[in-house]
N, C-alpha and C positions, 0 to 999 in steps of 0.2 A: 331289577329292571324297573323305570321310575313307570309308575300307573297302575304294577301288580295289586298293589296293596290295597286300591279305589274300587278296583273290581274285584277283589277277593268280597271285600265288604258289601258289592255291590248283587255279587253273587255266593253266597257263603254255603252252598251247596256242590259246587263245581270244582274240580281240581283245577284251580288256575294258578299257574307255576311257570319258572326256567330253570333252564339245564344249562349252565357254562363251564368252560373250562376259565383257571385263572391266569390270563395271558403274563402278567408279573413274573407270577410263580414260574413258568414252564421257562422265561429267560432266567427266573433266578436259575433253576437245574441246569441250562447252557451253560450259567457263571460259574455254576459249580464244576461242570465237567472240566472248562476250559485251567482254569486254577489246578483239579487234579493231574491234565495234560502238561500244565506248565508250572511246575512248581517255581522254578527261579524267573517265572516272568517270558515273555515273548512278542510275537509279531502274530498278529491274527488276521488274517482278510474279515472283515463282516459283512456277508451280503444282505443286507437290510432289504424288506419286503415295502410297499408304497407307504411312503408316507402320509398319506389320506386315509389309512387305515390304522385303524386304534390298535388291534391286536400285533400290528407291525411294531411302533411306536411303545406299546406295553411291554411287548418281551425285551426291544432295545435296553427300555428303563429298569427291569431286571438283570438281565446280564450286565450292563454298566456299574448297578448296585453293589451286587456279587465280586467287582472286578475291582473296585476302589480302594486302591493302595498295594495290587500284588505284582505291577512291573508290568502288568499282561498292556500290552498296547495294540487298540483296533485301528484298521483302516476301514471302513466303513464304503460298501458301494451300493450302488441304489439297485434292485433291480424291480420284478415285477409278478414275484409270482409263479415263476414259471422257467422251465431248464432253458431255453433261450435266452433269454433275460438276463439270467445270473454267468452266465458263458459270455456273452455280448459285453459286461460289467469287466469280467476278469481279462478278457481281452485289451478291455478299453483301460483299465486301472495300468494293463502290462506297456501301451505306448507312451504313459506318461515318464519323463527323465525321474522322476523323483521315484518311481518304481525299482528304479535302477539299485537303491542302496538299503534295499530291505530284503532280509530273508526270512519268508514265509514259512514258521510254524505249523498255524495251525489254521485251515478255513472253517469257520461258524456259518451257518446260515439260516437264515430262518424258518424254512422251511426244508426238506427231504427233498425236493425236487429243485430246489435252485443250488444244494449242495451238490447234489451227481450234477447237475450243468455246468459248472463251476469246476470239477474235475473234471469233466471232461476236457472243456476250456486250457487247462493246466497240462493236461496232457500231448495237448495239440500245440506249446508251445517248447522249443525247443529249450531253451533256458531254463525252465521247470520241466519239463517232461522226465529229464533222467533223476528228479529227484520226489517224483508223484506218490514212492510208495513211504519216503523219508516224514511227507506233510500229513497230518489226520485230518480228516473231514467231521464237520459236525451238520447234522439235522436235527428236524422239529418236524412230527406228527406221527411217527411213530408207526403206520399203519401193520398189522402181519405183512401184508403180503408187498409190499412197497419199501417202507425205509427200515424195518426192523429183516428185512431178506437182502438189503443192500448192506446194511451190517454185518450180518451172515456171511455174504458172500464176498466182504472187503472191499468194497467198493465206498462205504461212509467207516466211522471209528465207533461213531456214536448217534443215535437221535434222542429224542425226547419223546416219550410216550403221552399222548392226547388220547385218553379212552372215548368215544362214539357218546355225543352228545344225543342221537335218538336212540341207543340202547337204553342207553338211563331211562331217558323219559319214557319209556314202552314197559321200563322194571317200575318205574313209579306206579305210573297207569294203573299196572298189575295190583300193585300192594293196594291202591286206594280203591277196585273192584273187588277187593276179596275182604278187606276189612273196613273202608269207609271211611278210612281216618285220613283226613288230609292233608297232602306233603307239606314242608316248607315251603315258601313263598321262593327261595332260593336253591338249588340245588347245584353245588361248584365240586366239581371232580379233581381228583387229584391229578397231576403230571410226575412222570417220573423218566428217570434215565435209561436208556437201554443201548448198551449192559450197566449195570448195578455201578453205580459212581466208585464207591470201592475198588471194583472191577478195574477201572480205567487205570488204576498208579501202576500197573505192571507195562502200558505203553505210553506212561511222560516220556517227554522229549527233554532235552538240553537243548535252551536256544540258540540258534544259529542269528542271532541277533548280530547287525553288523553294527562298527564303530561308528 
């Protein structure tokens, strides 16, 4: 974060630090999921989170990375964050005529909560409804009790795990009160898949990609 470094020096006595996650990274693991989901390539919805936000924009340009040269083709819809949003999107994506000649693999989303919106969306329309349990869903944030219990319960395929950026920093805090040694200026967590990417090739799909 640009400043840390002015006030580390400024105060070289105080833990002054960040805790990120790396928004890249956690689209790269979408790229990866969706490529394990799709080996010969496919149709994806992407429901992309606000463009005015970085971490929206960051994971896009991960997954994209991940995605370049395996067939896999996004449709891309805007939404905002939130299960209404992303339902509103798929709705709105389904009146357009050019909807008409694609068949949907797989939904991505950038987050856990505009995925279940998004199925539910899918659900409520009659054209996709009888083939909701045919399509995987994907999320991002992973919480226990939210998008990794929506996994559980088959409602997503898959999310992305974001471990708790204030745990960290309350684990750091910890280490630099007991020993005084003070953290890196940067501290970026890992993201990972849940279930295990591995895990995933036992439910790829065959695309139903139309001519």
């Amino acid at each position: 974060m640009p400043g840390l470094d002015g006030l580390r020096r400024q105060h070289p006595d105080v833990p002054i630090f960040s805790v990120c996650s790396d928004q890249v990274e956690i689209g790269r693991v979408q790229g990866r999921q969706l490529k394990t989901l799709l080996p010969s390539g496919g149709n994806v919805l992407y429901v992309h989170g606000p463009h005015n936000a970085a971490a929206a924009r960051e994971r896009y340009r991960g997954t994209t990375e991940v995605l370049a040269g395996s067939g896999i083709e996004l449709t891309v819809l805007d939404a905002q964050w939130s299960e209404e949003s992303a339902a509103s999107a798929v709705r709105g994506w389904m009146r357009l005529k050019s909807s008409d000649a694609m068949c949907i693999d797989v939904v991505a989303a950038q987050d856990d909560s505009m995925a279940r919106g998004a199925r539910q969306a899918i659900c409520g329309i009659p054209e996709l409804a009888a083939r909701v349990g045919e399509i995987r869903f994907l999320g991002i944030d992973g919480v226990p009790e939210v998008g990794q219990r929506l996994v559980k319960d088959g409602e997503l395929t898959a999310t992305v795990v974001m471990p708790s950026n204030s745990g960290a920093a309350l684990d750091v805090l910890a280490r630099w009160i007991h020993s005084g040694a003070l953290p890196l200026v940067t501290l970026e967590l890992r993201a990972w898949s849940f279930p295990a990417e591995a895990d995933l090739a036992r439910l790829a799909v065959s695309s139903r990609r139309s001519a």
